[in-house]
C-alpha positions as CSV (number, residue, x, y, z in Angstrom):
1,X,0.0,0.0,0.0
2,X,1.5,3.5,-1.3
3,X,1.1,6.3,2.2
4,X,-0.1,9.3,0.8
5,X,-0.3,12.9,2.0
6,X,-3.7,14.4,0.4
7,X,-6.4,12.2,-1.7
8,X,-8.3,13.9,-4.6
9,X,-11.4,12.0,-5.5
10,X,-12.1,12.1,-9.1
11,X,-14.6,9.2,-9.3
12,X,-17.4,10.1,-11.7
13,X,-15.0,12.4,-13.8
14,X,-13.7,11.2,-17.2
15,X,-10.7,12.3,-18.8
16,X,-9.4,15.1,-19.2
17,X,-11.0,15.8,-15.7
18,X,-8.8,13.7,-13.3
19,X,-6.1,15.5,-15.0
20,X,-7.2,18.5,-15.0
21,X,-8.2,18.2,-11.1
22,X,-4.8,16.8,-9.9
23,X,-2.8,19.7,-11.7
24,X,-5.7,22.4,-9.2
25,X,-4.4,20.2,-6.1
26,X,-0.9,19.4,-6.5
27,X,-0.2,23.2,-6.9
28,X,-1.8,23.1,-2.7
29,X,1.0,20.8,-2.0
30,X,4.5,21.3,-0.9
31,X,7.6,19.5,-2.8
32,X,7.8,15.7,-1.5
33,X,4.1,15.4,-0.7
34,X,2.3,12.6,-2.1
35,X,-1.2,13.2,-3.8
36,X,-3.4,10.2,-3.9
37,X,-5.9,10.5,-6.9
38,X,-9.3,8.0,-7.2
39,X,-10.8,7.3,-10.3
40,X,-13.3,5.4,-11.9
41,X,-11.8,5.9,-15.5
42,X,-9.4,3.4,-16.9
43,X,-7.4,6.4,-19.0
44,X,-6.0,7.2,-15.8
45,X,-3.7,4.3,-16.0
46,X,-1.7,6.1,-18.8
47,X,-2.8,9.3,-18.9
48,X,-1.1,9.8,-15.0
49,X,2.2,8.7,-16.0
50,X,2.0,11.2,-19.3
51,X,1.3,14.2,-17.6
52,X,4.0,13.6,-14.6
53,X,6.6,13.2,-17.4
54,X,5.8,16.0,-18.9
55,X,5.0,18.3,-15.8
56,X,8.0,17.0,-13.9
57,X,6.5,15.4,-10.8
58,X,7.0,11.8,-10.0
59,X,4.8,9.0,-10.9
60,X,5.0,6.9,-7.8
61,X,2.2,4.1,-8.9
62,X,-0.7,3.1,-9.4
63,X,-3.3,0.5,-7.3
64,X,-6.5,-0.8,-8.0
65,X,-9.1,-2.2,-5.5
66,X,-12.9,-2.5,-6.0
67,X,-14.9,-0.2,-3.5
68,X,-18.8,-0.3,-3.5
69,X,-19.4,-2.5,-6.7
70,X,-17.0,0.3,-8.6
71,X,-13.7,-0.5,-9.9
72,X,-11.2,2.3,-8.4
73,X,-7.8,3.4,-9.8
74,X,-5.1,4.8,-7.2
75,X,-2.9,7.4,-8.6
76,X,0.2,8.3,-7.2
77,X,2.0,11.4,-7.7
78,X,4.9,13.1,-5.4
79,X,5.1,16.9,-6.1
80,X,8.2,17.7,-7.4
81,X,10.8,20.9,-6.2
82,X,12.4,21.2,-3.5
């Protein structure tokens, strides 16, 4: 299990709104902080890793798990600086 600092619950949302959300929250964080993002939508599973490489922060993982009869994706992204 991957600890996170903050979770971002994007269930519901299809893409480019995950994305979209995460880049609002991870500009709360501070450098180092992990940002768990939940999602419904199977795009997150590449579309995550994409938009860390090209924003810089770093893709820590993904894990799935099935809450209340819905499929959930677990995004994990550590802001980057410092």
């Amino acid at each position: 299990m991957i600890e996170s600092d903050f979770k971002l619950d994007t269930l519901g949302y299809f893409c480019p709104m995950p994305i979209i959300m995460t880049s609002k929250k991870i500009k709360e964080l501070v450098p180092g902080q992990v940002l768990e993002v939940a999602s419904d939508d199977e795009g997150i599973k590449k579309d995550m890793p994409a938009w860390c490489e090209t924003t810089g922060h770093e893709w820590v993982g993904l894990e799935e798990a099935d809450e209340n009869s819905v499929h959930v994706y677990k995004a994990y992204v550590k802001k980057a600086g410092g």
